[in-house]
C-alpha positions as CSV (number, residue, x, y, z in Angstrom):
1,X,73.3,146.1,118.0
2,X,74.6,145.6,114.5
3,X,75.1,148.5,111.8
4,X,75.6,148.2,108.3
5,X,79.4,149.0,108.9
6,X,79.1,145.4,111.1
7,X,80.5,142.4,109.7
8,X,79.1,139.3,110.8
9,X,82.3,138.1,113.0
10,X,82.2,141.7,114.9
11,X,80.1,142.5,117.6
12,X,78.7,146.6,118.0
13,X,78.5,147.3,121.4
14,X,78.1,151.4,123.3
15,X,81.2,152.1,125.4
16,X,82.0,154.8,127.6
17,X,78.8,156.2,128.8
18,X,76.9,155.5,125.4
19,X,79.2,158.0,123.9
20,X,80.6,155.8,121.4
21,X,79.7,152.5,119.3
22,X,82.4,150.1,119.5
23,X,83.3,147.7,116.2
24,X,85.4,144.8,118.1
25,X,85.8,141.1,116.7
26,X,83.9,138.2,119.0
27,X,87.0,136.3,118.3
28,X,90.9,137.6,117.8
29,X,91.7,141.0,119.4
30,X,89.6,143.3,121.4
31,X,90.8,146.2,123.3
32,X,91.9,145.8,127.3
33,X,91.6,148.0,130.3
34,X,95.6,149.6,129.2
35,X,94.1,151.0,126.4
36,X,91.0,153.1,128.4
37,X,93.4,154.3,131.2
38,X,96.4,155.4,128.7
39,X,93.3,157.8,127.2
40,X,92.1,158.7,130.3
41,X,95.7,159.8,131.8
42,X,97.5,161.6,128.9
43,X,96.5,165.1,129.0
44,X,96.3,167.5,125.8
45,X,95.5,171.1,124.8
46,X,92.9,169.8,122.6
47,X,94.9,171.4,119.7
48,X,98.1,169.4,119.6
49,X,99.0,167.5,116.7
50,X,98.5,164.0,117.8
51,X,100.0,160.9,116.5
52,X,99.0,157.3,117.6
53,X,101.4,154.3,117.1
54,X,99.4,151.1,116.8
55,X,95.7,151.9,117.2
56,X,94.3,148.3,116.7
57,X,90.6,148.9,116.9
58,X,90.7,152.6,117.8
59,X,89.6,152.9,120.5
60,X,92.5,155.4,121.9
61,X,92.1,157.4,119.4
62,X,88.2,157.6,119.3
63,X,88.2,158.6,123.5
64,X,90.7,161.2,123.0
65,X,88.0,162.3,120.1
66,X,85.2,162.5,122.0
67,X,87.7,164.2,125.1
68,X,88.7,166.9,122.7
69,X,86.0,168.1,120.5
70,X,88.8,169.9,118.1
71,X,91.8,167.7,118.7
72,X,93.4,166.0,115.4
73,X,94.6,162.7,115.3
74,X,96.5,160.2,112.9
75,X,96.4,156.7,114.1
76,X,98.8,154.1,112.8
77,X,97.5,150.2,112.2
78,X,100.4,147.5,110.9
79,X,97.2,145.0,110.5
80,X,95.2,145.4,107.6
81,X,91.6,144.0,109.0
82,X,92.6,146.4,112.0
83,X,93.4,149.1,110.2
84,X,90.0,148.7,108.5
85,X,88.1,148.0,111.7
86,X,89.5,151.3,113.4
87,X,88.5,153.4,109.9
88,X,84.9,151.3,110.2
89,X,84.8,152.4,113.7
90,X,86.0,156.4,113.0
91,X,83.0,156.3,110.6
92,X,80.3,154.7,113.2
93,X,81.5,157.5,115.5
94,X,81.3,160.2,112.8
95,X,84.9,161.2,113.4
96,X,86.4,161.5,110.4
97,X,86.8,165.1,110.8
98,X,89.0,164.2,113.7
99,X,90.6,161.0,113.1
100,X,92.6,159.8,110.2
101,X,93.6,156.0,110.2
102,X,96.7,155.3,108.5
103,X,97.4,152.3,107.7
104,X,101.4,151.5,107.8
105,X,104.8,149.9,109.9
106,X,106.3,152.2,112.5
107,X,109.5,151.8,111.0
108,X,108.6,153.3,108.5
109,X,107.0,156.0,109.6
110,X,110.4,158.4,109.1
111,X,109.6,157.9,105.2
112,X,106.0,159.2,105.5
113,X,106.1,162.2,107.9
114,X,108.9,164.8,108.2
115,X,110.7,165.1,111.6
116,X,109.2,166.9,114.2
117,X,105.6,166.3,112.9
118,X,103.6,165.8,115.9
119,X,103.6,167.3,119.0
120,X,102.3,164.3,121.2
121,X,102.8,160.5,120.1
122,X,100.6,157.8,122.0
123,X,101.0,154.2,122.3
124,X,100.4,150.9,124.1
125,X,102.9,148.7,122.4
126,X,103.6,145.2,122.6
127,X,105.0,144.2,125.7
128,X,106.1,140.9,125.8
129,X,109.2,139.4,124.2
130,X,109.4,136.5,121.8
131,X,110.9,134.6,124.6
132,X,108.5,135.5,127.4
133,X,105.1,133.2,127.5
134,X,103.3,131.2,125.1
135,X,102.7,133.1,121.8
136,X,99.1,133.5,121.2
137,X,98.0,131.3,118.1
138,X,95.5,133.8,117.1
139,X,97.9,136.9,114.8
140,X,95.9,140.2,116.0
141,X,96.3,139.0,119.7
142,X,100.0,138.0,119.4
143,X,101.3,140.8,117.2
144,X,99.5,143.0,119.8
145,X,100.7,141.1,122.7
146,X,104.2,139.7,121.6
147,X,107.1,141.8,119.9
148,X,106.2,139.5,116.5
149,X,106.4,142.6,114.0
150,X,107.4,145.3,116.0
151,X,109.1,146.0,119.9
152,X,108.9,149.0,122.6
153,X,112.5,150.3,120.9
154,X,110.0,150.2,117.0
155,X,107.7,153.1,119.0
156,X,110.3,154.6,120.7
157,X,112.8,155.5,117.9
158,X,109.4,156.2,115.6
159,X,108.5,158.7,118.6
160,X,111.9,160.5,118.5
161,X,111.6,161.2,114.9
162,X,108.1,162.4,114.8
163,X,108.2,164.5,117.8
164,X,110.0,167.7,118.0
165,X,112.1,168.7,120.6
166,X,109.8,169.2,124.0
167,X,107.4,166.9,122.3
168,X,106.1,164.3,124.4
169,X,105.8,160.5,124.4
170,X,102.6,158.7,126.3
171,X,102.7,155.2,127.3
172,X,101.0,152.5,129.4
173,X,103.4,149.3,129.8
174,X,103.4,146.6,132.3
175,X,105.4,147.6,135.5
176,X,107.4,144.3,135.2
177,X,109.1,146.1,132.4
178,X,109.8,149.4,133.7
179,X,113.8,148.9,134.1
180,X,113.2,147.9,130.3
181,X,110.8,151.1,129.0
182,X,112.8,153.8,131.1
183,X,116.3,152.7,129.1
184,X,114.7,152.3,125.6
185,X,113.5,155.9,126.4
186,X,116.7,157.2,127.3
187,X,118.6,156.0,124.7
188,X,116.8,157.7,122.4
189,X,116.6,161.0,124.2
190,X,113.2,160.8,125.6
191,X,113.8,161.8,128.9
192,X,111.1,160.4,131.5
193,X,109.2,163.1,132.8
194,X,105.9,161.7,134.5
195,X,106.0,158.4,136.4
196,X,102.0,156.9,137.5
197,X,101.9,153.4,138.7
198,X,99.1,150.9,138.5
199,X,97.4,148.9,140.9
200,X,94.4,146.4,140.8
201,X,93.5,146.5,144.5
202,X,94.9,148.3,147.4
203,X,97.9,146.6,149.0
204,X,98.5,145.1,145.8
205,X,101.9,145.2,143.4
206,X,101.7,147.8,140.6
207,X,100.3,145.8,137.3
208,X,101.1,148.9,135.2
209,X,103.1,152.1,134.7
210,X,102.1,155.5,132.9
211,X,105.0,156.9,131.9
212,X,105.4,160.4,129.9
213,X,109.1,161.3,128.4
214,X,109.8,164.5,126.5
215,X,111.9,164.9,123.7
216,X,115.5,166.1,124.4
217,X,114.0,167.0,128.2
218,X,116.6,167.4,131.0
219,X,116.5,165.0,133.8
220,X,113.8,165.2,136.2
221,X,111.3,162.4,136.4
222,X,107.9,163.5,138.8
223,X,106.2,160.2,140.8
224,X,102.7,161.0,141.0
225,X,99.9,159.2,143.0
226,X,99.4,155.5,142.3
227,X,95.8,154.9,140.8
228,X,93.8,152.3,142.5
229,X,91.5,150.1,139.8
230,X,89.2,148.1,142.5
231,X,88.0,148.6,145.8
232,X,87.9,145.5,148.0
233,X,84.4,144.8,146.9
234,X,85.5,144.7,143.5
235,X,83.9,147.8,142.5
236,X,85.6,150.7,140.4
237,X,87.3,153.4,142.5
238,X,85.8,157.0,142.5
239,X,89.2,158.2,140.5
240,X,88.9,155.3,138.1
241,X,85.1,156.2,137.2
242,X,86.4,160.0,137.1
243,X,88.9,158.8,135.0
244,X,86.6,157.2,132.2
245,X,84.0,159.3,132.6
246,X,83.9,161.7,129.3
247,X,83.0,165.2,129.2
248,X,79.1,166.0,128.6
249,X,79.6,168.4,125.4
């Protein structure tokens, strides 16, 4: 299903109950499961101001859209043919009232927007280090994947100056890393606040953690119920579907 926004290496596909139209590339990047749950987990007022730190195609940031009709979000893109993929997709969507792609470096984010700008920050960074596994040879997927041009501690300290204090931090990271992500946070007075671990089957080691901090929070870090991904016969589980399933508005 190509558009006239479609390029001829992109495929245009409907996602999430025909709700949206998806721009992705057939080759290079395209958006994982991380990405669906982290918008289907963080909750919002629907009138925060909302900042995302590395939107790649856009796809957080056009869920959370259609989630909350009269939510505002800027989503940040290091990549240039990403950047312009996620704006390209904001269009398709007709969410430009909503959405403003921006296209820039986390760390240099304190430059652009005062301190305490946004009430939320978002993110599924990069999560494995230069040292760990075999760097993808294609650029989107390794600066996505690897910590090539930027780390967990780039959103993190990017987070503590855009959010004010009580402002909150959502990410989705791989549990292996967990010791990793709840120090980062700390020493940048995030506090972890929220804790959801998950798994692909039942029985089976965590994959993933959820994890919200606040900014300048005290110490007191809620464990909720692990989410389940597949049943044995390799099915979705009811709270997964709920979980992606959008509102009707």
């Amino acid at each position: 299903m190509a558009t006239a926004l479609t390029l001829p290496d992109e495929t245009c596909e409907p996602f999430a109950q025909g709700r949206l139209r998806l721009l992705q590339k057939r080759r290079g990047y395209r958006f994982s499961l991380d990405a669906v749950l982290l918008a289907g987990l963080v909750n919002l007022s629907g009138r925060e101001s909302v900042i995302e730190l590395g939107t790649g195609c856009g796809i957080i940031s056009l869920l959370l859209a259609r989630r909350y009709p009269d939510l505002k979000l800027t989503a940040v893109e290091l990549q240039p043919r990403l950047a312009d993929l996620a704006r390209r997709n904001v269009i398709l969507n007709d969410l430009s009232d909503q959405i403003t792609i921006l296209e820039a470096d986390m760390a240099a984010l304190s430059r652009i927007f005062p301190a305490g700008a946004f009430a939320v920050c978002i993110s599924n960074p990069p999560y494995r280090p230069l040292t760990s596994g075999r760097l993808n040879p294609d650029p989107e997927k390794a600066v996505a994947r690897h910590e090539v041009k930027g780390s967990l501690a780039t959103v993190v300290q990017a987070a503590a100056h855009l959010l004010p204090t009580g402002g909150r931090l959502a990410l989705i990271y791989p549990a292996w890393r967990l010791a990793h992500l709840l120090i980062t946070l700390r020493t940048r007075h995030l506090e972890p606040k929220k804790l959801l671990c998950v798994h692909s089957r039942p029985g089976e080691a965590a994959k993933l953690v959820y994890v919200e901090a606040r900014h300048g929070g005290r110490e007191e870090l809620k464990i909720l119920p692990p989410l389940v991904i597949y049943r044995e016969d390799g099915r979705y589980t009811p709270e997964l579907e709920q979980l992606l399933t959008l509102p009707s508005w």
